[in-house]
C-alpha positions as a printed NumPy array, in Angstrom:
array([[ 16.767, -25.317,  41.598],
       [ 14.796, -23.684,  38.598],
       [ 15.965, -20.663,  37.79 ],
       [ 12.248, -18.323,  37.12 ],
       [ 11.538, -17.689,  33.393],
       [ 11.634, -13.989,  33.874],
       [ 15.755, -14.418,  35.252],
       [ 16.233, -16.635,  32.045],
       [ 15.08 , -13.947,  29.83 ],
       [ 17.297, -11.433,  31.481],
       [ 20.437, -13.917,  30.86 ],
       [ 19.417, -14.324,  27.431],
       [ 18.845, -10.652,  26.62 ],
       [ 22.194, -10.101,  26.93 ],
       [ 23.492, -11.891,  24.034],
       [ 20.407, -11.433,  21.855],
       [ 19.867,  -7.491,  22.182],
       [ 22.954,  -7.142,  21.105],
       [ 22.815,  -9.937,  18.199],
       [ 19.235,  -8.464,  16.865],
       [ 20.812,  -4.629,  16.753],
       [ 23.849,  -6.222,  14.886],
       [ 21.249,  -8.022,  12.575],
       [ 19.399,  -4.602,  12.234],
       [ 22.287,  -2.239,  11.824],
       [ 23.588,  -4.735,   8.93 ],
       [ 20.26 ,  -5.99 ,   7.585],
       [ 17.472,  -3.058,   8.017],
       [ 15.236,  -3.387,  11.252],
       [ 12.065,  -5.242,   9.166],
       [ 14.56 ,  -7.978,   7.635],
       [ 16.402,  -8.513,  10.963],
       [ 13.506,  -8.586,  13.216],
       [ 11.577, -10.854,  10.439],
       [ 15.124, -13.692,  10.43 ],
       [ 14.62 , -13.54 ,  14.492],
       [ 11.028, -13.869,  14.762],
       [ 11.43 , -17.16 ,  11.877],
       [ 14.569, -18.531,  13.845],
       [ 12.862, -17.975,  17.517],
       [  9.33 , -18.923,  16.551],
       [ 10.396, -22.45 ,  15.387],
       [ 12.336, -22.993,  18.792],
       [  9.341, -21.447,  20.833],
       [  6.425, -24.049,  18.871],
       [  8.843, -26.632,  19.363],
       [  8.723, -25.766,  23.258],
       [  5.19 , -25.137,  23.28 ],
       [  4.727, -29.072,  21.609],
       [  7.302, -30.333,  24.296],
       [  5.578, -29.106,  26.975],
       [  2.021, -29.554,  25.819],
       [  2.386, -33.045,  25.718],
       [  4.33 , -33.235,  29.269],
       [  1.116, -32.008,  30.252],
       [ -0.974, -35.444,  30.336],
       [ -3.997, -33.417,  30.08 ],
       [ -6.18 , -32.076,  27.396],
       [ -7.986, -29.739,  29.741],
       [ -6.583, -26.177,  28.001],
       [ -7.424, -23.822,  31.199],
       [ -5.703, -26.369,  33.673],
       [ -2.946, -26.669,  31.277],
       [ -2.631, -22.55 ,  30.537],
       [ -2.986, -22.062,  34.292],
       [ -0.026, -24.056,  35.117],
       [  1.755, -22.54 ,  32.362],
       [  0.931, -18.918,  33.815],
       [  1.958, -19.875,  36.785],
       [  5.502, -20.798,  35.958],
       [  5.599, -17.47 ,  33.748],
       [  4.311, -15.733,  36.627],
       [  7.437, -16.794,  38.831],
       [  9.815, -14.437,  40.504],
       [  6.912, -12.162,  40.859],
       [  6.816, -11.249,  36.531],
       [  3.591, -11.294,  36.438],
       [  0.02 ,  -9.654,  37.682],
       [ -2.827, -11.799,  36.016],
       [ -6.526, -12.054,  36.502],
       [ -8.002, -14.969,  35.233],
       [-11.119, -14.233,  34.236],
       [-12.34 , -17.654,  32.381],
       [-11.077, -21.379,  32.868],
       [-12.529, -24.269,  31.378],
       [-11.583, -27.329,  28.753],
       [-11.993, -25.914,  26.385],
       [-10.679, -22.148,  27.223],
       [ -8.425, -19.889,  29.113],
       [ -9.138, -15.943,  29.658],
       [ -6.397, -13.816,  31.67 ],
       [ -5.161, -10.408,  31.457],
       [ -1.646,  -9.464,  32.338],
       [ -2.059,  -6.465,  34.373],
       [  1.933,  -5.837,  35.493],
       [  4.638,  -7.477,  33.482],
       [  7.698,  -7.118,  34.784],
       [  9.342,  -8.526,  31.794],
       [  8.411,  -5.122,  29.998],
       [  9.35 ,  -3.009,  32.931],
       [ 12.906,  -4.643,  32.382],
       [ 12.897,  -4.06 ,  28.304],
       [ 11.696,  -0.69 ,  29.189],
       [ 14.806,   0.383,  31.617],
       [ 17.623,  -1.57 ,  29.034],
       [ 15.819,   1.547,  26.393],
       [ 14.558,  -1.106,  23.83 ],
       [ 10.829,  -2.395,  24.971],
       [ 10.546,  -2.52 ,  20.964],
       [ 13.007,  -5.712,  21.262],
       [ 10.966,  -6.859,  24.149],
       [  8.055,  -7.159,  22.178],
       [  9.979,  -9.101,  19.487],
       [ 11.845, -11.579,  22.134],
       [  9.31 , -12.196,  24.907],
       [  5.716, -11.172,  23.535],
       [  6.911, -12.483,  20.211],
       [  6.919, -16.447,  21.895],
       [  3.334, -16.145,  22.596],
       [  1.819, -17.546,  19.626],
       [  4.28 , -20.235,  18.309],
       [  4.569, -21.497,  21.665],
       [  0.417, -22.002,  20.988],
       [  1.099, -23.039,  17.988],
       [  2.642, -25.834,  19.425],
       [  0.209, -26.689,  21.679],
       [ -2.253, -28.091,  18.121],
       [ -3.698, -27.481,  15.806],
       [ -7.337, -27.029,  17.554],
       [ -5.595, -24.213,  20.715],
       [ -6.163, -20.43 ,  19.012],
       [ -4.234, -17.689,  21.036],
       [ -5.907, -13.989,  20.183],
       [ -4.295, -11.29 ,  21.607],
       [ -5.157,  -7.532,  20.877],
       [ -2.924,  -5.236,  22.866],
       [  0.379,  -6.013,  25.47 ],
       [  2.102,  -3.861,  28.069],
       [  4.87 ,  -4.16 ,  25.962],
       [  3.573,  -2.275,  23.447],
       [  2.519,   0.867,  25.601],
       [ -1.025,  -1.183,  26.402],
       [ -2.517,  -0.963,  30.205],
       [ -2.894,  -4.623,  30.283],
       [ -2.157,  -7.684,  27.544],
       [ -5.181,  -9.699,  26.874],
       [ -4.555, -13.693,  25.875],
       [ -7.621, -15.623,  25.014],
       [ -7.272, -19.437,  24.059],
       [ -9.784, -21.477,  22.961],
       [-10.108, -24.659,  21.4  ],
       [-11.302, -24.68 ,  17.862],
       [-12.627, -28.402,  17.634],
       [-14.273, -30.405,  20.343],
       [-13.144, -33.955,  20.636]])
C-alpha cells in the first residue's frame, strides 16, 4: 500500500524541522536554509529524472497530470487545471493542505523551504527543454500557487 505523499512529508518533517532549526540556530538562517535547499535539491532532480523517465511518455501535460495526481493524494491538494497539452501544463493549487500542516507545526517558513522548495529541481530533472515558472504559493501567504511548465524546444 502507498503511503500518500502528503503523510510522507509529515513523517519526514519530524526529523528535518528539527535538523534545519539546529542548522539555523548554529549556522545563521540564510547559510542553513541555503546547505538544505543544495543537499535536498540534488535528491529532488534526481527524483524528478527517475520518474520522468518511468514515464514512457514525452507528452508534458499527461505526464504533470499524473504527477498532480499522486501529489494530490490523501486529499492535499485543490487544483484547477487550466491548460494541458505536449508541450504544456497550467494548474493552480487552490487548497494545499501541505501548508495548512506547516502552518499549525508554527513554521510555514520551513514549509516553503521543504515542500515548495522540491518544485523546481524535481523539473529540473525532468530536462533540459521542461521550464517550471511559478510566481506566488499558499505557502507563502498567496491565495493560490501558480505552476506553469512548458517545453522550451520542440522535438
Amino acid at each position: 500500500m502507498a503511503i500518500p505523499v502528503i503523510e510522507q512529508a509529515k513523517i519526514q518533517a519530524r526529523v528535518l524541522v528539527p535538523l534545519v532549526k539546529a542548522l539555523q540556530a548554529e549556522l545563521g538562517e540564510e547559510r542553513a536554509n541555503d546547505l538544505v535547499r543544495r543537499a535536498l535539491g540534488d535528491a529532488y532532480r534526481n527524483l524528478g529524472e527517475r520518474w520522468w523517465r518511468a514515464q514512457h511518455s514525452e507528452h508534458l501535460g499527461d505526464n504533470l497530470a499524473s504527477a498532480f495526481d499522486a501529489y494530490a493524494g490523501g486529499d492535499a491538494l485543490d487544483y484547477e487545471v487550466l491548460r494541458q497539452s505536449a508541450d504544456a501544463f497550467e494548474v493552480n493549487v487552490t487548497g494545499c493542505r501541505f501548508a495548512q500542516f506547516y502552518k499549525e507545526l508554527g513554521v510555514p517558513e520551513l514549509g516553503f523551504l521543504l515542500v515548495c522548495g522540491a518544485d523546481f529541481p524535481m523539473a529540473e530533472g525532468f530536462g533540459g527543454d521542461v521550464k517550471l515558472t511559478r510566481t506566488q504559493t499558499i505557502m507563502q501567504g498567496a491565495g493560490h500557487c501558480d505552476f506553469r511548465y512548458e517545453r522550451t524546444r520542440r522535438g
